[in-house]
Each structure stands twice: as structure tokens, then as C-alpha cells.
C-alpha positions in Angstrom: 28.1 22.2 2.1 27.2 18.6 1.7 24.1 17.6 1.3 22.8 15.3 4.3 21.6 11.5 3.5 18.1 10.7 5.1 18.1 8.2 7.2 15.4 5.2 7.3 13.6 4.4 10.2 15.8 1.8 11.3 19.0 3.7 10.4 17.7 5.9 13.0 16.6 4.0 15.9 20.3 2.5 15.4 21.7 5.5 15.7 19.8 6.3 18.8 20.4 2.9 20.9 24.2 3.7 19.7 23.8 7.2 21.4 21.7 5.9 24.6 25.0 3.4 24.9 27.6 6.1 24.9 25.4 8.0 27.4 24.9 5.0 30.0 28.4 4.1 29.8 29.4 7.7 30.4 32.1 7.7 27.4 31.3 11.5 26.5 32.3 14.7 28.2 30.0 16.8 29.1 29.9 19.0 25.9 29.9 16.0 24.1 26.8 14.1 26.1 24.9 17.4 25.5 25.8 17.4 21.8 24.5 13.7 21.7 21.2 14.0 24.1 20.0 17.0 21.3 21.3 14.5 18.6 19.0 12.1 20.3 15.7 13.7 20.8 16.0 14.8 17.4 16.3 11.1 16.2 13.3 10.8 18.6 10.9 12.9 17.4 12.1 12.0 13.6 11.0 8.4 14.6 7.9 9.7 16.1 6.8 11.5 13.0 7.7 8.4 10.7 5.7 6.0 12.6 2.9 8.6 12.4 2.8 8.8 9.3 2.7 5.0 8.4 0.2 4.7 10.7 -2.1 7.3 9.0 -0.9 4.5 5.7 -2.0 1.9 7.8 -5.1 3.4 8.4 -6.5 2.2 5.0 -8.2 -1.0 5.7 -10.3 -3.4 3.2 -14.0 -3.9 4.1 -16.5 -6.6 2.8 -16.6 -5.7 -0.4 -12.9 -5.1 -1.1 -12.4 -2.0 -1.4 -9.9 0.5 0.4 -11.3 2.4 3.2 -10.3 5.1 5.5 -10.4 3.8 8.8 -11.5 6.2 11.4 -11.6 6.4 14.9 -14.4 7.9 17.3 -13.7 10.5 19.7 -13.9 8.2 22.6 -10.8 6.8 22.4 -11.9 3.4 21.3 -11.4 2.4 17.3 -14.1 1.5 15.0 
């Protein structure tokens, strides 16, 4: 069994406008548009996760004195 090659971030959301094409344009049977809508919201939620976790990355955030610090948010929704 081959091994399967991780895709970036933008190798993905390719992928997933190419599937959101065959979809709209109705060029899948059924089996096929099932197949590809699974495909999809696994491509989704891969996405999701990824700009998560660069987020949490970006989190880190240089104060007055120039050093890295861990940005954090309040509980109220709004960002310190």
C-alpha cells in the first residue's frame, strides 16, 4: 500500500474548489458526487485544523520590549 503524500494548505483548497466545480456542474453520478462531497468535507476540516494551528503560531506577538509573547484572549470575546 502506498504511502499517501500530505498535502499543503493550498494543495488542498485546490483540490476542494476542483471538487465544488464537478459538483455544481453536475459531472458525477450519484455514487461518485457522494464519494466527492466526503472527499470534500474531509479537505474541509483538514483546512480548518491547519489554519488553527497557524493561528495558535500567530498568536506569538512582540511587545515593547521585544520579546515573544503569548497573546491571549479574554473570555468576552474581544482580544487583548
Amino acid at each position: 500500500m502506498a504511502e499517501e503524500k500530505k498535502m499543503t494548505y493550498e494543495e488542498m483548497m485546490s483540490r476542494l474548489d476542483d471538487i465544488i466545480g464537478i459538483l455544481e456542474r453536475n459531472e458525477a453520478t450519484l455514487d461518485e458526487s457522494i464519494a466527492l462531497y466526503k472527499e470534500g468535507i474531509d479537505l474541509a476540516n483538514k483546512c480548518d485544523a491547519k489554519l488553527s494551528d497557524v493561528e495558535k503560531d500567530v498568536r506569538f506577538i512582540l511587545n515593547e520590549q521585544g520579546k515573544l509573547e503569548k497573546y491571549h484572549e479574554d473570555n468576552s470575546g474581544t482580544d487583548q
